[in-house]
N, C-alpha and C positions, 0 to 999 in steps of 0.2 A: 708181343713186342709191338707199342705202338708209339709212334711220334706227335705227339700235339700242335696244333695251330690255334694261333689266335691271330688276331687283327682285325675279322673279315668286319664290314658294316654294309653303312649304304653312305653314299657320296655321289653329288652333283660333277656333270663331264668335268673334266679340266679340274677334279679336285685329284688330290691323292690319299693314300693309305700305305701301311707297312706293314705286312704280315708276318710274323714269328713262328717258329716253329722250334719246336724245345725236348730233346730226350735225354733223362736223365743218366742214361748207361752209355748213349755212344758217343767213344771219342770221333768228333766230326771231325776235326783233322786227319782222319784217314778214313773216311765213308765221302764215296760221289753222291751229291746231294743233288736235288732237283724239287722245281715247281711245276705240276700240273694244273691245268684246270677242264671242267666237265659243265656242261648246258645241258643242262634234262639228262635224255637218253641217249647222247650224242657219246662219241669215243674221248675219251680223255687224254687231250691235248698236253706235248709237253711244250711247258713257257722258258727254262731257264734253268741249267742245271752248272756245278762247282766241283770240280773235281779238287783232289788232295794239295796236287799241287796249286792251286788259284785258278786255273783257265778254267777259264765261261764259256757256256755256248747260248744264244737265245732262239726264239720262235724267229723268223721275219715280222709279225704282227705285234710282236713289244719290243723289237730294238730299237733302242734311244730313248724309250719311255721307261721300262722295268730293269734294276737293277739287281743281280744276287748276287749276296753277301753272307758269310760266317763269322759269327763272335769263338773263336772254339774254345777262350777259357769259361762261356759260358753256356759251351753244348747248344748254340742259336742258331739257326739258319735264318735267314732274313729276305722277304722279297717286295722292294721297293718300288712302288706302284704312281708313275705319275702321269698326268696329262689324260687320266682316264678318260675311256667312252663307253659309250652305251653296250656297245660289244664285249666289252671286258665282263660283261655282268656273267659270275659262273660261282662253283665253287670250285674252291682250289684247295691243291693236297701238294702238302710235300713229302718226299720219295727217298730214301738211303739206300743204298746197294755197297757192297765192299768190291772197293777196284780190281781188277779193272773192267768197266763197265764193256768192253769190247765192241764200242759203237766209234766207226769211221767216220760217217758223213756227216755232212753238215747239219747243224742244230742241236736241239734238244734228242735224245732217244725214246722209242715208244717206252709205254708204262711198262712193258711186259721187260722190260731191261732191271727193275727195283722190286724189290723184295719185300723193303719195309715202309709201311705208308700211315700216315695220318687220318683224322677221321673227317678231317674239313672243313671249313668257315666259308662261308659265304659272303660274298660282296657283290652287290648291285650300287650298279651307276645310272642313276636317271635325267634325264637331260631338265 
């Protein structure tokens, strides 16, 4: 069971990008979805996750910039990426879990919260 991404590239600071993620079996209307991303050998960070009912949570380091969103009649999760910096350079995965993801605090929840994950696109942002 694997979810796809597409979007990743490369882009100059202060440009942006929109990353898709697409599986053809799950109704995303009832999976908590999320965007991670990963720097080399670093732990993979969560940026942005959507639960069933609409409510978002974000990182502190992309709110105001990154936006997630679901198309559900076309099984889409979507992660809207603006005002990029050098730091955003990573790849990124998005994440499904069936609710409830049983995370209280604030933000996004570690990876180990999702079950089913993506194989990842990368984007670098170069100054």
């Amino acid at each position: 069971v694997q979810l796809v991404e597409s979007g990743g590239g490369s882009v100059q600071t202060g440009g942006s990008l929109r990353l898709s993620c697409f599986h053809s079996a799950f109704k995303y209307a009832t999976y908590s979805l999320g965007w991670f991303r990963q720097v080399g050998g670093k732990e993979r960070e969560g940026m942005a996750t959507i639960k069933p009912n609409g409510s978002t949570t974000y990182a502190d380091s992309v709110k105001g910039r990154f936006t997630i969103s679901t198309d559900n009649a076309q099984n889409t999760l979507y992660l809207q990426k603006n005002t990029l910096k050098t730091e955003d350079t990573a790849m990124y995965y998005c994440a499904a879990e069936t609710p409830p993801l049983g995370w209280v605090l604030p933000g996004p929840p570690p990876p180990a919260f999702f079950t089913y994950w993506g194989q990842g696109t990368q984007v670098t942002v170069s100054s």
